[in-house]
VMD Tcl script that builds the backbone (N, CA, C; Angstrom):
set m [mol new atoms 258]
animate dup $m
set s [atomselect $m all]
$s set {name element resname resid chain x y z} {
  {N N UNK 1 A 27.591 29.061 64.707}
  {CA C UNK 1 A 28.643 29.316 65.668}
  {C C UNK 1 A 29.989 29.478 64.962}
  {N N UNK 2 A 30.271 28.690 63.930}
  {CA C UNK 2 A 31.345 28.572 63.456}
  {C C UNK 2 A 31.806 29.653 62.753}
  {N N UNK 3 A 30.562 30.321 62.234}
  {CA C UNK 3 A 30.291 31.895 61.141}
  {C C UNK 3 A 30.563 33.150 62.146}
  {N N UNK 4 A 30.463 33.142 63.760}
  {CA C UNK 4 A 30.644 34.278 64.419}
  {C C UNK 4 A 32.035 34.099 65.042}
  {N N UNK 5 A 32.700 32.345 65.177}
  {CA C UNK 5 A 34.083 32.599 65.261}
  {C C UNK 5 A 35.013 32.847 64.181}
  {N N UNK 6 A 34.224 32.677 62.793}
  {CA C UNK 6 A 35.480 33.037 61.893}
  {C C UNK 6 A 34.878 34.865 61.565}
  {N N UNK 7 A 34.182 34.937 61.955}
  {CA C UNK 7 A 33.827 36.626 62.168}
  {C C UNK 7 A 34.648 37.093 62.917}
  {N N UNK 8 A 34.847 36.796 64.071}
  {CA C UNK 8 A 35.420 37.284 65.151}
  {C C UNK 8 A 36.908 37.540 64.917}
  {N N UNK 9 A 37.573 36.476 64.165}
  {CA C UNK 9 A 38.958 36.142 63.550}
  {C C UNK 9 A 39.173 37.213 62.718}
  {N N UNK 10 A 38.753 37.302 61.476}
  {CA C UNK 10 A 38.571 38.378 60.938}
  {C C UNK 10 A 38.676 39.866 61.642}
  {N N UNK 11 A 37.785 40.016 62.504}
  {CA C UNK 11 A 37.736 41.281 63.163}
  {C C UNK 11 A 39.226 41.552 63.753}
  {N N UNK 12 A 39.710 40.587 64.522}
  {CA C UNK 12 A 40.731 40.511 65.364}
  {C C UNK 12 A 42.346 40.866 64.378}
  {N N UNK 13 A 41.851 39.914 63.131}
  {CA C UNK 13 A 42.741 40.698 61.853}
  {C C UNK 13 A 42.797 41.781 61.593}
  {N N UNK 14 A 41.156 42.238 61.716}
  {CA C UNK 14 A 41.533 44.108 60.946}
  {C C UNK 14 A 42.068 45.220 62.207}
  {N N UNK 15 A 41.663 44.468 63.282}
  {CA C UNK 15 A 42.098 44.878 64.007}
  {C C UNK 15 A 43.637 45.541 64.485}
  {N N UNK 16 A 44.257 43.976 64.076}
  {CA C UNK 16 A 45.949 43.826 64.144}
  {C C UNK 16 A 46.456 44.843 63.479}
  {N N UNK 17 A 45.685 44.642 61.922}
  {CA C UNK 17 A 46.575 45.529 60.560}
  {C C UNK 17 A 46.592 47.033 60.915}
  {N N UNK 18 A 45.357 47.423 61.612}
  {CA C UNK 18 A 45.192 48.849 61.962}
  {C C UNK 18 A 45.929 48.957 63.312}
  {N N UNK 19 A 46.124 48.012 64.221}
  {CA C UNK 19 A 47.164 48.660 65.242}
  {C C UNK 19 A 48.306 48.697 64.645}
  {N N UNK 20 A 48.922 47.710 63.972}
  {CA C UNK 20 A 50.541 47.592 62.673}
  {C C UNK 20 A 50.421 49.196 62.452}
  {N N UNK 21 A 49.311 49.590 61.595}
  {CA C UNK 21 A 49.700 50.548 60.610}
  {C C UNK 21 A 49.679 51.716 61.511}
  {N N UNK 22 A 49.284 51.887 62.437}
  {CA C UNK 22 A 49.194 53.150 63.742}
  {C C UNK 22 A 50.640 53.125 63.959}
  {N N UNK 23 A 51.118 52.007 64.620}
  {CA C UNK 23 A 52.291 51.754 65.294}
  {C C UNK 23 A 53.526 52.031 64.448}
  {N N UNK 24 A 53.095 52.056 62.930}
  {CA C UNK 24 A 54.224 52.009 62.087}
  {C C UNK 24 A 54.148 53.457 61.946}
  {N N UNK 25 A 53.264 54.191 61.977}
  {CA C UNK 25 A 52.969 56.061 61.900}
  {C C UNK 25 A 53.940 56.298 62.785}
  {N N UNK 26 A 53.180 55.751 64.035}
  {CA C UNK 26 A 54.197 56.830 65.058}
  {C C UNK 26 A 54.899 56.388 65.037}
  {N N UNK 27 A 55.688 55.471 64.754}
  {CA C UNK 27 A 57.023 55.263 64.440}
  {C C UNK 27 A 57.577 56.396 63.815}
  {N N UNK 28 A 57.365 56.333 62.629}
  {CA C UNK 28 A 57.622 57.593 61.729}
  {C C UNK 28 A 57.179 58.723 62.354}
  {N N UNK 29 A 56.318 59.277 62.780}
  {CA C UNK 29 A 56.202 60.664 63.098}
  {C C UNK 29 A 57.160 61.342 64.150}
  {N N UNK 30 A 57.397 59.944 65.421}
  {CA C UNK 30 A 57.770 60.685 66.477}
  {C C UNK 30 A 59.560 60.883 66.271}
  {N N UNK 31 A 60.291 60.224 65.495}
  {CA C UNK 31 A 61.111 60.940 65.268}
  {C C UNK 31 A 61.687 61.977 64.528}
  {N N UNK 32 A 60.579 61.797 63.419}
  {CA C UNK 32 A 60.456 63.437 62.968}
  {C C UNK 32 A 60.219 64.347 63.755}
  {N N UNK 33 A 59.638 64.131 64.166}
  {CA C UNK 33 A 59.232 65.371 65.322}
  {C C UNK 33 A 60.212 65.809 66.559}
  {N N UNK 34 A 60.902 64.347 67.056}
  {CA C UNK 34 A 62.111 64.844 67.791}
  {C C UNK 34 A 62.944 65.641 67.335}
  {N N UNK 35 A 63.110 65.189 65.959}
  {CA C UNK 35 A 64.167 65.995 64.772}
  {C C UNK 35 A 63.829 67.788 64.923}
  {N N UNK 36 A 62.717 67.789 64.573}
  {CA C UNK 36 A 61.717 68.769 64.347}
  {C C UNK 36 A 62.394 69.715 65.462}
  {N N UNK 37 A 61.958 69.209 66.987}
  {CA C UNK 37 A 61.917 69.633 68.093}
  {C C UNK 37 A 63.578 70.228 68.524}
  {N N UNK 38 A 64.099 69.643 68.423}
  {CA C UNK 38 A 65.964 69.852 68.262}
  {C C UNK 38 A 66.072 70.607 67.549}
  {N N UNK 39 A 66.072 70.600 66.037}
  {CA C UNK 39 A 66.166 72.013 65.311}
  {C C UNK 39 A 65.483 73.582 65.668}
  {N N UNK 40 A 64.419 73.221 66.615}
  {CA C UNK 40 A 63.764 74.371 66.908}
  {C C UNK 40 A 64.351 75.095 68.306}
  {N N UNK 41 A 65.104 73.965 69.098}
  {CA C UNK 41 A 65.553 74.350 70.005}
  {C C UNK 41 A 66.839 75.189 69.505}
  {N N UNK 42 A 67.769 74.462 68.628}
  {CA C UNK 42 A 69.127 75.147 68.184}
  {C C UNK 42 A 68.845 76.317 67.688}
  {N N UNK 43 A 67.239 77.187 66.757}
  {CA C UNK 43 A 67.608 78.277 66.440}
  {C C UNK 43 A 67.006 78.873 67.765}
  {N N UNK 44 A 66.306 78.428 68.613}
  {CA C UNK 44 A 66.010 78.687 69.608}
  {C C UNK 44 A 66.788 79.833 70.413}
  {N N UNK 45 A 67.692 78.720 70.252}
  {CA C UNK 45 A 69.469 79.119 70.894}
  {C C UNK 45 A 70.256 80.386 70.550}
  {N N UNK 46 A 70.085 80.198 69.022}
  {CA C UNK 46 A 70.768 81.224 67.988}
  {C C UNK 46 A 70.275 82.095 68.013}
  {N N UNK 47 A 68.635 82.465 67.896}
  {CA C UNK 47 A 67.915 83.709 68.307}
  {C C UNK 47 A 68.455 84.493 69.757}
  {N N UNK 48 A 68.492 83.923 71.053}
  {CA C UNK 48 A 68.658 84.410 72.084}
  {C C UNK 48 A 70.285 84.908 72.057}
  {N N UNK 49 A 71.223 84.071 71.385}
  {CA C UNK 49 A 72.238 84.609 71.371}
  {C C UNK 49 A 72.311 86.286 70.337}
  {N N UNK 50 A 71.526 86.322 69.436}
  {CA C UNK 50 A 71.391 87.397 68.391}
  {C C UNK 50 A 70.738 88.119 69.267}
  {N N UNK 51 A 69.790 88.381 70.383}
  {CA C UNK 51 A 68.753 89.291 70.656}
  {C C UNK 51 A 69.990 89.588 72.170}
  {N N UNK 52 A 70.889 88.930 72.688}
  {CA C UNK 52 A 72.077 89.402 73.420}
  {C C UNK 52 A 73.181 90.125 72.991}
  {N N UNK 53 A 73.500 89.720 71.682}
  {CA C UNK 53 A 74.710 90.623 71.397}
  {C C UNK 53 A 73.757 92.130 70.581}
  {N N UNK 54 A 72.605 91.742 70.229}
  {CA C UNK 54 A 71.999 93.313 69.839}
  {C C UNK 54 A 71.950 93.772 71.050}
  {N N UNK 55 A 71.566 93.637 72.133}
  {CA C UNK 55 A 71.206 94.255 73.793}
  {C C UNK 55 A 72.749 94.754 74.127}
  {N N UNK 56 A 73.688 94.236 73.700}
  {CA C UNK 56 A 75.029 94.766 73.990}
  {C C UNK 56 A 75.098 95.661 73.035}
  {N N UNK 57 A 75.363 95.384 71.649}
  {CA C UNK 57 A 75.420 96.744 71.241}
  {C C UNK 57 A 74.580 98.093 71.112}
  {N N UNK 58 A 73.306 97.806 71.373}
  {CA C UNK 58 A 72.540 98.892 71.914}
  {C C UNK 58 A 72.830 99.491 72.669}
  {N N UNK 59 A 73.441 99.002 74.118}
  {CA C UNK 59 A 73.604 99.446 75.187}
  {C C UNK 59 A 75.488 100.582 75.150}
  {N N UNK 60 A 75.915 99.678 73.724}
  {CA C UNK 60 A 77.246 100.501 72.914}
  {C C UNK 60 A 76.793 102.144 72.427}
  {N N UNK 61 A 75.742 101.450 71.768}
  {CA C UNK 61 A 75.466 102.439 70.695}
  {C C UNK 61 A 74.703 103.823 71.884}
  {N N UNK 62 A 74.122 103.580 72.170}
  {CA C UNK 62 A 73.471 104.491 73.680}
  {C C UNK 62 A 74.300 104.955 74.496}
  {N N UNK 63 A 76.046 104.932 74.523}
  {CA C UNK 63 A 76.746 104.798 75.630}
  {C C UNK 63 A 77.518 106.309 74.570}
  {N N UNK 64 A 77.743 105.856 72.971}
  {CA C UNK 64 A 77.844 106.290 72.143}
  {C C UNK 64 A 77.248 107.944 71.971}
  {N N UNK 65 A 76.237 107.751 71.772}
  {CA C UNK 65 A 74.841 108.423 71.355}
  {C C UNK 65 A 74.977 109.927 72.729}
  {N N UNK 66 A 75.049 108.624 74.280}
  {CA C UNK 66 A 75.052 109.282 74.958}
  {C C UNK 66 A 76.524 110.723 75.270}
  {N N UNK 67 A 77.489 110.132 74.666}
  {CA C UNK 67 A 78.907 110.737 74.824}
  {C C UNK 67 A 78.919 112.199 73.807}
  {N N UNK 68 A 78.544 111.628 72.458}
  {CA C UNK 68 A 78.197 112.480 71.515}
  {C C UNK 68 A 77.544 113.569 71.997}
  {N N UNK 69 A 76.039 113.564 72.424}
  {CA C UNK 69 A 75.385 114.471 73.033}
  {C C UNK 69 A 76.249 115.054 73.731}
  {N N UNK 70 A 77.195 114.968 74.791}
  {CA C UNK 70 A 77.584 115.830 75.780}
  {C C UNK 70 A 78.933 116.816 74.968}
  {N N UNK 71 A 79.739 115.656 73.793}
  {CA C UNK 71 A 80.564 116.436 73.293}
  {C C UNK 71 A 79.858 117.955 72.383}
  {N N UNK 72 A 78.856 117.262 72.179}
  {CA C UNK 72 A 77.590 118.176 71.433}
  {C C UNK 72 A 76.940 119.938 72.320}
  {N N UNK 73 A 77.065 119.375 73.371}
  {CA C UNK 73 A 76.564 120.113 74.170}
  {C C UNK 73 A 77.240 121.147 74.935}
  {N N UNK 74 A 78.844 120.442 75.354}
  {CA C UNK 74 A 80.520 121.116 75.226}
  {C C UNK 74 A 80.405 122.483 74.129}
  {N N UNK 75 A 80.304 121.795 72.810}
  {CA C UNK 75 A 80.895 122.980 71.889}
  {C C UNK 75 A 79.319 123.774 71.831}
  {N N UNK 76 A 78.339 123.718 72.128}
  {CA C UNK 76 A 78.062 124.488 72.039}
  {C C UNK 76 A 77.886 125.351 73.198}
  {N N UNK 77 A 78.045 125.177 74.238}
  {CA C UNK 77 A 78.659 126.138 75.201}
  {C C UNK 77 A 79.837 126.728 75.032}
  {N N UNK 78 A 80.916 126.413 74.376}
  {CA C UNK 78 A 82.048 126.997 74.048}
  {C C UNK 78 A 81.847 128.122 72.894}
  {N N UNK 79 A 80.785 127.839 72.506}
  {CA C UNK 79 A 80.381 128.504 70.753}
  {C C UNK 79 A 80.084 129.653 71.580}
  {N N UNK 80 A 78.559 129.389 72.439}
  {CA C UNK 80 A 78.148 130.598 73.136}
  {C C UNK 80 A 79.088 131.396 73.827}
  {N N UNK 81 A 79.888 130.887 74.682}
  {CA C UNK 81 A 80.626 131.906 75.429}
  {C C UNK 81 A 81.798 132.660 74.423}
  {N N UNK 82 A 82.137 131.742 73.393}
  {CA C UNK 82 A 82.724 132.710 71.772}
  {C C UNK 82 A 82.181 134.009 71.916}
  {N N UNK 83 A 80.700 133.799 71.201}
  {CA C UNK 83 A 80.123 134.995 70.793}
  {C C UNK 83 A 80.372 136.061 71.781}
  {N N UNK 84 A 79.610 135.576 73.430}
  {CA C UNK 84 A 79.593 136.599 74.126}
  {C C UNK 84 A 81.120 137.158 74.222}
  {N N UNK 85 A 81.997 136.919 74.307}
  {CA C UNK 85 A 83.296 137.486 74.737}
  {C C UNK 85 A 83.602 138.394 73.497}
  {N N UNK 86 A 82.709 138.135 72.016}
  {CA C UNK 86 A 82.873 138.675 70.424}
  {C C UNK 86 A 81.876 140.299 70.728}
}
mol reanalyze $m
mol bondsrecalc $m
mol representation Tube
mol addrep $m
């Protein structure tokens, strides 16, 4: 009897050391990982702000693009009616 309560003691020890050493992990992990999680949010952030000011200047550059074409399209109607009047 005395051999299955100091068994039992024992067990209840390895027991302890392995909940300690779990408890001491996630200790450590989970604020790495908060860390982790925050930094991923901030470029998170920084991406969406970069993929907004490209959507603005696209929408520049297209406004651009688009103006060009018509000044484009001006002279060469002016070119044509050149010739014909030549």
């Amino acid at each position: 009897m005395q051999q299955l309560r100091q068994e039992l003691r024992n067990r209840d020890l390895e027991i302890g050391r392995i909940e300690a050493g779990a408890l001491s992990a996630w200790d450590r992990t989970v604020p790495q990982l908060e860390r982790q999680i925050d930094a991923l949010l901030a470029e998170n952030d920084a991406l969406r702000r970069k993929i907004r000011q490209a959507e603005e200047h696209s929408d520049v550059d297209a406004a651009t693009v688009d103006h060009l074409r018509t000044l484009v399209a001006d002279r060469d109607t002016k070119i044509a009616e050149l010739r014909a009047q030549a």
